[in-house]
C-alpha positions as CSV (number, residue, x, y, z in Angstrom):
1,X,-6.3,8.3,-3.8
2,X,-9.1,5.2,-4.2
3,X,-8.4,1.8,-3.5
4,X,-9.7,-0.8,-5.9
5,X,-10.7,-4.3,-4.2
6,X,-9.5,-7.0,-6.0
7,X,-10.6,-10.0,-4.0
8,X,-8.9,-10.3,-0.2
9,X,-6.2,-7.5,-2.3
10,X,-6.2,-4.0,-2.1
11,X,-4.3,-1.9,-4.7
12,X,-4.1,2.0,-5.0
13,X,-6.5,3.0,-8.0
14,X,-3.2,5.1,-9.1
15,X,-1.3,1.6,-9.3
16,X,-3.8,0.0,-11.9
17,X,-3.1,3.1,-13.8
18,X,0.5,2.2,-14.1
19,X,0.0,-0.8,-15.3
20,X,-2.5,-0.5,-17.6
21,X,0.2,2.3,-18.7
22,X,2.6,-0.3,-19.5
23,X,0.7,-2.2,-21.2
24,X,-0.3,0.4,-23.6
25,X,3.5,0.5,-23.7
26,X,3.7,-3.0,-24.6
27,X,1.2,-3.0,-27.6
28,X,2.2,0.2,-29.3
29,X,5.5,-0.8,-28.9
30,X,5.5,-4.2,-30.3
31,X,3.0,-3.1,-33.0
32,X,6.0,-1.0,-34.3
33,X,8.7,-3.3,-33.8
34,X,6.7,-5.7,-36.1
35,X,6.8,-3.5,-38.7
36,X,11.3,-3.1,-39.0
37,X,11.0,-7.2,-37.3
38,X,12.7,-6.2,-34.4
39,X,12.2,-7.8,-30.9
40,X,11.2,-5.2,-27.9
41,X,9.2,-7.5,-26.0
42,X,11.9,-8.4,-23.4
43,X,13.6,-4.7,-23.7
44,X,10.2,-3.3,-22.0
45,X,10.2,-5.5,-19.4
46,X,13.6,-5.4,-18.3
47,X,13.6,-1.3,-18.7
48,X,10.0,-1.1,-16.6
49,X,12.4,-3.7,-14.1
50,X,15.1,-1.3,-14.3
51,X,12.6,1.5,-13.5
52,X,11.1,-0.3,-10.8
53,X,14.9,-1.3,-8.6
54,X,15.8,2.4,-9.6
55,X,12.8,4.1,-8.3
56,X,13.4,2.1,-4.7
57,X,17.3,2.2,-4.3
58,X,17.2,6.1,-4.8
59,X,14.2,6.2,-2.0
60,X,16.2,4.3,-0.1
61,X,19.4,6.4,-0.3
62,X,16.8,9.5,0.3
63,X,15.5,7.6,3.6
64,X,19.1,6.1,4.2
65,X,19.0,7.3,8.0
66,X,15.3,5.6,8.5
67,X,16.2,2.5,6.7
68,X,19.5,1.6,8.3
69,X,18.1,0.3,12.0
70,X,16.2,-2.3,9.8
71,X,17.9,-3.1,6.5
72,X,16.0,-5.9,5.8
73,X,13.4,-3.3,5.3
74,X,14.7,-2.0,2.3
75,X,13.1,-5.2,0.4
76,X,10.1,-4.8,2.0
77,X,8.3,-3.2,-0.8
78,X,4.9,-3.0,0.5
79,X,5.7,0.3,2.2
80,X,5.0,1.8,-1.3
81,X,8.4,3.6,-0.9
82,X,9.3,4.3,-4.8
83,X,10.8,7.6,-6.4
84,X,9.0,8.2,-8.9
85,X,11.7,10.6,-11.2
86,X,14.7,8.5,-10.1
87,X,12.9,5.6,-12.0
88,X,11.7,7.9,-14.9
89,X,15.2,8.5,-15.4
90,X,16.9,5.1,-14.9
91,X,14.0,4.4,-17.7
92,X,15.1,7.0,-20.1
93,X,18.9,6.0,-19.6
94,X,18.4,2.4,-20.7
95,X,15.9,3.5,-23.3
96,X,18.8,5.9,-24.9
97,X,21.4,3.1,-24.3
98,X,19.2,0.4,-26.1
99,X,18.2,2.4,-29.0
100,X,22.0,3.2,-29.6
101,X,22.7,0.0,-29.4
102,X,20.1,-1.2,-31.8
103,X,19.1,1.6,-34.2
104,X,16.0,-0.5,-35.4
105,X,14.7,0.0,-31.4
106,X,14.6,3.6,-31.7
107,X,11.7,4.4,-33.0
108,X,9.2,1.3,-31.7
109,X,11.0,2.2,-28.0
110,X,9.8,6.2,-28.3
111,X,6.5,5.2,-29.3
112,X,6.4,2.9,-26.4
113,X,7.6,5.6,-24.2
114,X,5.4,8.3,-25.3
115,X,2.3,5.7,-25.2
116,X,3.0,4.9,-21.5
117,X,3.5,8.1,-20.4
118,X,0.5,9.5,-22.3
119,X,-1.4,6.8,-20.7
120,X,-0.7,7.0,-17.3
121,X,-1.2,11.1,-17.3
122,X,-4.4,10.6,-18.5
123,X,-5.4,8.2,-16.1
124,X,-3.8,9.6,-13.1
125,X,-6.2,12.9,-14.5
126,X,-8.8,11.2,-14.8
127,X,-8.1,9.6,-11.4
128,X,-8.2,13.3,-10.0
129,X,-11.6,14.4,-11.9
130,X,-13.3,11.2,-10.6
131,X,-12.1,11.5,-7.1
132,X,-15.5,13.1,-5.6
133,X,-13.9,12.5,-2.1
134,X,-13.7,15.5,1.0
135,X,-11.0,18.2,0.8
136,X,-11.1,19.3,4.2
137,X,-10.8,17.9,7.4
138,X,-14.6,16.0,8.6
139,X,-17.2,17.3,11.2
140,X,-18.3,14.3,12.1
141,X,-18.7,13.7,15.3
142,X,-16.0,11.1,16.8
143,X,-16.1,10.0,20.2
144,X,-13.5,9.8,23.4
145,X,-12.6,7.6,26.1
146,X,-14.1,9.6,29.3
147,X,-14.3,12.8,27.3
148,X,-16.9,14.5,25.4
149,X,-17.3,13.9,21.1
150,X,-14.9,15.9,18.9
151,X,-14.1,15.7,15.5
152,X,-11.4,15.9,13.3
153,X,-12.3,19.8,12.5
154,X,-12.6,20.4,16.4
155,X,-8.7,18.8,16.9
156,X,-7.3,21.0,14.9
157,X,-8.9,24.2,16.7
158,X,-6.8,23.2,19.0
159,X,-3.9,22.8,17.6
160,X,-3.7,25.2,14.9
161,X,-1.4,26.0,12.4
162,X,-0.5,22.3,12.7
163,X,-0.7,19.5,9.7
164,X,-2.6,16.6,11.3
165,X,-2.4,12.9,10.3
166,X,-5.2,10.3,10.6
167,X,-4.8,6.9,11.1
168,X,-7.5,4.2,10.6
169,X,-7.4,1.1,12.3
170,X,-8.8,-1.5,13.9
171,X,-7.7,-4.2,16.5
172,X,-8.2,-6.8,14.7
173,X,-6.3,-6.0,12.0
174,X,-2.4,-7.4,11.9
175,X,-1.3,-5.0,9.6
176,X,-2.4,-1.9,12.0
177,X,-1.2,-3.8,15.2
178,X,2.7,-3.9,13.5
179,X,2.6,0.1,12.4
180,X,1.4,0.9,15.3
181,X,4.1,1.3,17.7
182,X,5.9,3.5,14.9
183,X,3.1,6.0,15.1
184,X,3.1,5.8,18.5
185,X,6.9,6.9,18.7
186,X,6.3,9.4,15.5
187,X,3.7,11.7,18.0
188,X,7.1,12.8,19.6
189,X,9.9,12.5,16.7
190,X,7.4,15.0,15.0
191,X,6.5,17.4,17.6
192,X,5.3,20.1,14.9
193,X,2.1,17.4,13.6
194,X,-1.0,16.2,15.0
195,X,-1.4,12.7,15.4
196,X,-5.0,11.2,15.4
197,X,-6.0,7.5,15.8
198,X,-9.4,6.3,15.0
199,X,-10.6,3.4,16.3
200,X,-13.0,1.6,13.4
201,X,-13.8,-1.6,16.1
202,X,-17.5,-2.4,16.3
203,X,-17.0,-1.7,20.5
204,X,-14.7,0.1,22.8
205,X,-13.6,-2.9,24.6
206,X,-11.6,-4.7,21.6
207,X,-9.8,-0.8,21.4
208,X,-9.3,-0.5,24.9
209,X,-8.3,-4.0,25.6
210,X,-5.3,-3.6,22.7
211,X,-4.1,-0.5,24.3
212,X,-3.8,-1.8,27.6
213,X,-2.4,-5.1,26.7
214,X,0.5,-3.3,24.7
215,X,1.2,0.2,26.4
216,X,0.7,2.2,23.6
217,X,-0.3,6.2,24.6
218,X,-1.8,7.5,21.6
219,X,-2.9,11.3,22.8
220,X,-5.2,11.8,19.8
221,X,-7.9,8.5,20.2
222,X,-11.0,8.5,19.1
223,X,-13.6,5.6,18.1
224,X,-15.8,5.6,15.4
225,X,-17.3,2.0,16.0
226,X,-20.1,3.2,13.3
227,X,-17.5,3.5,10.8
228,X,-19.1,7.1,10.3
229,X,-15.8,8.6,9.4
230,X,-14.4,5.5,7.0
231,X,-17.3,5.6,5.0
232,X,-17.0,9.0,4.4
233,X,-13.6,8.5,3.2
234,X,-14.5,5.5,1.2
235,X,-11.8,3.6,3.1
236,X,-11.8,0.0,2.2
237,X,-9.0,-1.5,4.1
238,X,-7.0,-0.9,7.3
239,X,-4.7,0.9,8.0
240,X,-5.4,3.4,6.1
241,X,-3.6,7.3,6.8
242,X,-4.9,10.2,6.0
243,X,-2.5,13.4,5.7
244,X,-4.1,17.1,6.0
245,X,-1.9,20.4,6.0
246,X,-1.7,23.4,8.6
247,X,-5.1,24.6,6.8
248,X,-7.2,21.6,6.9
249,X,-6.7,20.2,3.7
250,X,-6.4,16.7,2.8
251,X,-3.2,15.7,0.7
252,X,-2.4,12.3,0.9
253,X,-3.5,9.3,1.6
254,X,-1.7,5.6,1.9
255,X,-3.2,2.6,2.7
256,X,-1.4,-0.5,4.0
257,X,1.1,-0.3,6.8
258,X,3.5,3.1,7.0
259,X,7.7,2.3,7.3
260,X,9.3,5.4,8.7
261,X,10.7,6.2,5.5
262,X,7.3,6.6,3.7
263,X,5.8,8.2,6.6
264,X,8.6,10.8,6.4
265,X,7.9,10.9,2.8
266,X,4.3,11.3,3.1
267,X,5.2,14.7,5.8
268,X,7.5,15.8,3.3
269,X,5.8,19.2,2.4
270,X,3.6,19.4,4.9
271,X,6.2,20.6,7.5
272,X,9.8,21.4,7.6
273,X,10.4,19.2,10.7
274,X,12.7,16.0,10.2
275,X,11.9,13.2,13.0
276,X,13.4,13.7,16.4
């Protein structure tokens, strides 16, 4: 999925779409409620809050095992961790509820509702026709500490059969220096996936002087210091993680740091192992 730059921000092309959903929302709903004078203003923001806190406490309770070393985690909503139909439903439940409540709601709240979620599967289409990005994993030639160039392609010859996950990242980044050591540990709680780091510093040293100074043994490192592979992949920000199946093609990407809840989320499909 794209990422749209928004100044020092970056926000997932798909999360625009959402909100320029509800905002459709908004307007045809309010257009409606003008005509019986009744108020929906504040009933679509507290149902798209009610979406929102639904959407995360039942990924949470999905995750409950990965969340529960860390609960402060669980408010940590950067990890993109939402489920999508538990909010969908919370939604329709306090539509229903509201419109009972206040017959004059009914019909501005379903034309809100049907807006929104005409809206947001056009754009998320539309997202999906536009997205002129490469299906399969890249040839490009990466290289390796003391070993000769590979590429992503080449790794999975030798591991078929095998989803593979590729993380970009760079030393200097914070955000990639914290997920880190998760990924590191996820190479053995997920025996059954290929783990790939590529290094997107402008030299080897600033990679090399990271790994030594924290320990880290990544088995998959390569280095694309001319950012060969990230402009391919129109990445924009770090980290970003790409996810491949067991035939080589791409089906998920997440950019911004990885929790082990929304890393097992992201696997979810792509193999039938649960983490170690």
């Amino acid at each position: 999925m794209s990422v749209v730059t928004l100044g020092p921000l970056l926000i997932a092309a798909d999360r625009l779409v959402w909100f320029a959903a509800f905002g459709l929302a908004v307007l045809v709903g309010t257009t409606l409620a003008q005509r019986r004078r009744a108020r929906l203003v504040d009933r679509l923001f507290a149902l798209a809050f009610v979406g929102l806190v639904a959407a995360r406490l039942v990924f949470v309770a999905r995750h409950a095992a990965l969340y529960a070393p860390h609960p402060l985690q669980i408010l940590d909503i950067r990890d993109q961790g939402f489920d999508l139909w538990g909010g969908l439903a919370a939604v329709a439940l306090y539509a229903l509820i509201a419109g009972w409540r206040v017959p004059a709601l009914r019909v501005p709240l379903a034309g809100a509702l049907a807006a929104g979620a005409l809206g947001a599967s056009l754009g998320l289409w539309g997202l999906a026709v536009l997205d002129t990005q490469p299906t399969h994993l890249s040839t490009i030639p990466l290289a390796r500490a003391n070993q000769a160039d590979t590429s992503l392609a080449g790794l999975a010859e030798t591991a078929p059969d095998k989803p593979m996950v590729v993380n970009l990242w760079a030393s200097w980044c914070g955000p990639c220096r914290r997920e880190m050591p998760m990924l590191a540990r996820a190479q053995t709680q997920y025996p059954g996936v290929v783990f790939v780091f590529v290094n997107e510093d402008d030299t080897r040293d600033a990679m090399q002087r990271f790994l030594a100074d924290t320990g880290l043994r990544l088995e998959h490192q390569l280095i694309d210091t001319q950012h060969r592979l990230a402009q391919a992949r129109a990445v924009r920000g770090y980290p970003t993680t790409l996810f491949f199946d067991a035939d080589g093609e791409h089906r998920a990407r997440h950019t911004g740091v990885l929790s082990p809840a929304m890393l097992a989320e992201r696997l979810r499909g792509l193999t039938d192992s649960a983490p170690d």
